[in-house]
ChimeraX commands (.cxc) that place a marker at each C-alpha (Angstrom):
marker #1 position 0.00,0.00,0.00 radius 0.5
marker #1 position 2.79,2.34,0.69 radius 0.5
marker #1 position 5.54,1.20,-1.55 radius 0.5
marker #1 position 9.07,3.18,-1.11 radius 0.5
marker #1 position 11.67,4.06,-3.80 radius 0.5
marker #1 position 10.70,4.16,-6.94 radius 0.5
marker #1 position 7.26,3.36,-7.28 radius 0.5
marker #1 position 6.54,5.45,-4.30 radius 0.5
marker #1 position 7.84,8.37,-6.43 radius 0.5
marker #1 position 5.77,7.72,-9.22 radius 0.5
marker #1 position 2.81,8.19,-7.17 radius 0.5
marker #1 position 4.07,11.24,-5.46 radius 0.5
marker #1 position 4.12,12.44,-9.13 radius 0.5
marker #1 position 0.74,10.95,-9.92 radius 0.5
marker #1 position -0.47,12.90,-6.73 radius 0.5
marker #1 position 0.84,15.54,-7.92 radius 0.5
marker #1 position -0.46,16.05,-12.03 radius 0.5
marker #1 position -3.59,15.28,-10.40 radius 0.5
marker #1 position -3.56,18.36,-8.45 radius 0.5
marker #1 position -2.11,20.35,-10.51 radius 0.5
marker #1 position -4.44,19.65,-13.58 radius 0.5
marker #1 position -7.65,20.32,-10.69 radius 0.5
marker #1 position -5.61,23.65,-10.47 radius 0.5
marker #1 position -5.34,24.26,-13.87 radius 0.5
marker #1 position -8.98,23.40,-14.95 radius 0.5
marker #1 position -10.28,25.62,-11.99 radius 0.5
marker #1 position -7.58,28.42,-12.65 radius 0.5
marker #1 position -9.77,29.36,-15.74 radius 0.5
marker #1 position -13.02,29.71,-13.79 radius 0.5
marker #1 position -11.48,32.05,-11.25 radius 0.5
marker #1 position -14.23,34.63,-11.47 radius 0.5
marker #1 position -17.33,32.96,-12.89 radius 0.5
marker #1 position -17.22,30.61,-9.38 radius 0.5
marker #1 position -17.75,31.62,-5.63 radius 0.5
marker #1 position -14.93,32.32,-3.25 radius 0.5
marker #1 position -15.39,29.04,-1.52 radius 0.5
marker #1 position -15.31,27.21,-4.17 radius 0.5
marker #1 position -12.11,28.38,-5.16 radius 0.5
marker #1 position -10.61,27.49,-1.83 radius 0.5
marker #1 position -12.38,24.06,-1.60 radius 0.5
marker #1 position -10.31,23.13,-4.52 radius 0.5
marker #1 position -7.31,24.41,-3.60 radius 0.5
marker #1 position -7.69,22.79,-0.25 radius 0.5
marker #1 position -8.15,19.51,-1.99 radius 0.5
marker #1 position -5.42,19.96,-3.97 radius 0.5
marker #1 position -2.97,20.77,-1.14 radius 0.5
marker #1 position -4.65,17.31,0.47 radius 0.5
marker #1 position -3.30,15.28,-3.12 radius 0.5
marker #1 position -0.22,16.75,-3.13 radius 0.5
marker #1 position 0.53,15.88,0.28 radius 0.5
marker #1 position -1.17,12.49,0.31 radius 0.5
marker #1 position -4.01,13.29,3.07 radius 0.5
marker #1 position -6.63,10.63,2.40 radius 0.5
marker #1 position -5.64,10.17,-0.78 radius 0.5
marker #1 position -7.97,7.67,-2.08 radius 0.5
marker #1 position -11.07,10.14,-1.02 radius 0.5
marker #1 position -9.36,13.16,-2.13 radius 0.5
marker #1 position -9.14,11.48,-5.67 radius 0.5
marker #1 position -12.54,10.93,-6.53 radius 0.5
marker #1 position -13.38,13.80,-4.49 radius 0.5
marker #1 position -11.07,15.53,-7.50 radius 0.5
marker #1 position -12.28,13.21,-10.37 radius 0.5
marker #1 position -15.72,14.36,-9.42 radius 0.5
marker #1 position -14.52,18.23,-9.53 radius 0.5
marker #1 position -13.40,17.70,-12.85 radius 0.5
marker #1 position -16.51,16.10,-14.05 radius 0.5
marker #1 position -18.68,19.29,-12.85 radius 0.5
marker #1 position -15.93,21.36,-14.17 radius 0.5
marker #1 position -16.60,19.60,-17.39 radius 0.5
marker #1 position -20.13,19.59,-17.37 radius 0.5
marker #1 position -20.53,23.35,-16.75 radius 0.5
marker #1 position -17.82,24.75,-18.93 radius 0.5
marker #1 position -17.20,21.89,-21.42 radius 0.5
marker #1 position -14.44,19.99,-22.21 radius 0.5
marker #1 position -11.78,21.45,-23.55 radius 0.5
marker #1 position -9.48,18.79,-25.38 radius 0.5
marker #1 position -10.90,15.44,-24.95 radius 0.5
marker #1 position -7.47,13.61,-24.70 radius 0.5
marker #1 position -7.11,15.16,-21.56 radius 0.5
marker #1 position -9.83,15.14,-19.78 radius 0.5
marker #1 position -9.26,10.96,-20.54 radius 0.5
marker #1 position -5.68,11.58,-18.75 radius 0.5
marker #1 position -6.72,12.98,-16.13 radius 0.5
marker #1 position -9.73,11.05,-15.53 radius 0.5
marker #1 position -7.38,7.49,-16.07 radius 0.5
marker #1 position -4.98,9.11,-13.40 radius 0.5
marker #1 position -7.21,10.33,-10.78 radius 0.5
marker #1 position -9.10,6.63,-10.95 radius 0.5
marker #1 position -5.03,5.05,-10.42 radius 0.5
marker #1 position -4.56,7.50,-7.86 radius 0.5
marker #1 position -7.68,6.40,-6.36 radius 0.5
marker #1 position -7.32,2.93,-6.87 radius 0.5
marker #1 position -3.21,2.95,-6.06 radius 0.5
marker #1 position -3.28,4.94,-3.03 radius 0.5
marker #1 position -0.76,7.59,-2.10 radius 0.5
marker #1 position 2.82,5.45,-1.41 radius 0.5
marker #1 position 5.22,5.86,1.02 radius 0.5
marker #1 position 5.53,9.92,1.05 radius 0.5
marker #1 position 2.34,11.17,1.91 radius 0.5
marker #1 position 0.60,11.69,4.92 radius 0.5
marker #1 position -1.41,8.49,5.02 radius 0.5
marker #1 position 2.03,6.49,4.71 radius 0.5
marker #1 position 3.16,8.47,8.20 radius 0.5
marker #1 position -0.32,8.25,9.88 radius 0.5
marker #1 position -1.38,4.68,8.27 radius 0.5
marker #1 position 2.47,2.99,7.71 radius 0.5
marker #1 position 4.05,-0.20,7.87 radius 0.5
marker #1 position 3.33,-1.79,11.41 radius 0.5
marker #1 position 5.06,-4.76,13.02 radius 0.5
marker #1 position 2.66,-7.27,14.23 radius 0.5
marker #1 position 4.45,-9.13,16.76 radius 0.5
marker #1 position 2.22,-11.66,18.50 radius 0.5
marker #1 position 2.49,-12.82,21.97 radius 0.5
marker #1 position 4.13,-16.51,22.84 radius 0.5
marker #1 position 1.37,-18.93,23.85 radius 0.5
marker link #1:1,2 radius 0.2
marker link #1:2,3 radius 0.2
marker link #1:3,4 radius 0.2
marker link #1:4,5 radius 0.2
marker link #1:5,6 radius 0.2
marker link #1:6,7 radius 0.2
marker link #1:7,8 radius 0.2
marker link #1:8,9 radius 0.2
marker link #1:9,10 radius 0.2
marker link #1:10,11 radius 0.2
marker link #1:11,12 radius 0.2
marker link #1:12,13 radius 0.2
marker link #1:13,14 radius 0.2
marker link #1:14,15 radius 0.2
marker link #1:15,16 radius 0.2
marker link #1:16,17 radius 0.2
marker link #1:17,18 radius 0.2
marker link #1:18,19 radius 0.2
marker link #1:19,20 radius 0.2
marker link #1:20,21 radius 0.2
marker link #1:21,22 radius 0.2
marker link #1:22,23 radius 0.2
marker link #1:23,24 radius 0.2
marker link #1:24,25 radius 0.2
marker link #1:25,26 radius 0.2
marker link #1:26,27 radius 0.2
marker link #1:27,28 radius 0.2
marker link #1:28,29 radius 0.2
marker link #1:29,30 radius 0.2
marker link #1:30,31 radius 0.2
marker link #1:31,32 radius 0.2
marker link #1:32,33 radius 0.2
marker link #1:33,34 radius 0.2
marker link #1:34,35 radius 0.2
marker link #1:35,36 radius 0.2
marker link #1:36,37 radius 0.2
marker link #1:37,38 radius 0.2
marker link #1:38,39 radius 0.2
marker link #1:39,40 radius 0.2
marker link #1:40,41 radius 0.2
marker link #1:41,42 radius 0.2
marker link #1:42,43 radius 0.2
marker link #1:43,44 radius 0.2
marker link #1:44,45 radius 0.2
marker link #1:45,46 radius 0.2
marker link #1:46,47 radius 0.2
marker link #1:47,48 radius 0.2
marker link #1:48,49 radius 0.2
marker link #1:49,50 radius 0.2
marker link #1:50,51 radius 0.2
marker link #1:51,52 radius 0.2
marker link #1:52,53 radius 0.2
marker link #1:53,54 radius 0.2
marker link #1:54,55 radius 0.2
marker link #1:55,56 radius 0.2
marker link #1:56,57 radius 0.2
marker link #1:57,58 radius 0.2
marker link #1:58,59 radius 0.2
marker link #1:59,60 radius 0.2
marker link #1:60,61 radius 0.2
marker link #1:61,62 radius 0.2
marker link #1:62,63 radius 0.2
marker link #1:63,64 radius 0.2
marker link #1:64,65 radius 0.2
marker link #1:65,66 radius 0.2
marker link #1:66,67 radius 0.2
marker link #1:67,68 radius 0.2
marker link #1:68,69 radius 0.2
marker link #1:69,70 radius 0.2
marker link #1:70,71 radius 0.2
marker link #1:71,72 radius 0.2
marker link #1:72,73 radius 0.2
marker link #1:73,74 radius 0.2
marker link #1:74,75 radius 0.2
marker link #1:75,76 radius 0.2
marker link #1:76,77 radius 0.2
marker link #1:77,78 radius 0.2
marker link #1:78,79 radius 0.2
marker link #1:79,80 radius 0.2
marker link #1:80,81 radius 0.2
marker link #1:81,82 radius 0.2
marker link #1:82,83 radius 0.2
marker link #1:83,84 radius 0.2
marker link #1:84,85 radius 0.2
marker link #1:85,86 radius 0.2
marker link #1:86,87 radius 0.2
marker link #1:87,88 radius 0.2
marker link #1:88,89 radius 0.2
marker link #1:89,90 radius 0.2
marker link #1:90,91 radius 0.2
marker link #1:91,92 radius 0.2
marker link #1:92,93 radius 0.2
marker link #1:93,94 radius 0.2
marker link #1:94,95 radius 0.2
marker link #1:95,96 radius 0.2
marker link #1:96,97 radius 0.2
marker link #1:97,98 radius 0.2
marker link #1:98,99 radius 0.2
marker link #1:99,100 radius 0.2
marker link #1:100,101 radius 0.2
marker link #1:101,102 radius 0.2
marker link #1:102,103 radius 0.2
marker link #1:103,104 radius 0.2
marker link #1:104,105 radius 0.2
marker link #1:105,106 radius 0.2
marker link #1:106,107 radius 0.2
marker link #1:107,108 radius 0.2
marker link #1:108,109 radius 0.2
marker link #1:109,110 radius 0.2
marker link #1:110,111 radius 0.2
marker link #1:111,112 radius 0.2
marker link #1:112,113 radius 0.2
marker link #1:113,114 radius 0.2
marker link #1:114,115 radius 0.2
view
């Protein structure tokens, strides 16, 4: 679940395009959408970019993007298929070893008591 090295820094850079592309679709929309919206996205992508409940956070995302979508349109189809394919790995991944959930939810020895 929280794999180290390598593959834990290819999901810190999954985490990461995930958030940023959130950014970039709501950058756009700056002033057509209320204040709190705003921030509720940027919160949520501070939470993917750190790796804070990662698998929520991602279709918490993927469903931003869809309303996103559905209100303004999609603007290049291609992507909006990226980004949907990588929020559903991010989702269905999980964050890897540097994120939040790795320090709060980590590796644990089980050591079990001599009978």
């Amino acid at each position: 679940m929280f794999p180290p090295g390598w593959p834990g820094l290819a999901l810190l850079s999954l985490r990461l395009s995930v958030a940023l592309a959130l950014l970039a679709d709501i950058h756009g929309l700056r002033e057509a959408i209320a204040g709190w919206i705003y921030a509720a996205v940027i919160s949520l992508a501070v939470c993917l970019g750190a790796g804070l409940a990662t698998p929520v956070s991602a279709c918490v995302a993927l469903t931003a993007h869809v309303v996103i979508w559905s209100c303004v349109g999609v603007g290049n189809p291609a992507s909006a298929t990226i980004v949907t394919l990588d929020a559903l790995a991010l989702a269905l991944l999980g964050p890897g070893a540097y994120s939040i959930d790795a320090y709060r939810f980590g590796r644990r020895v089980v050591v079990f008591p001599p009978t």
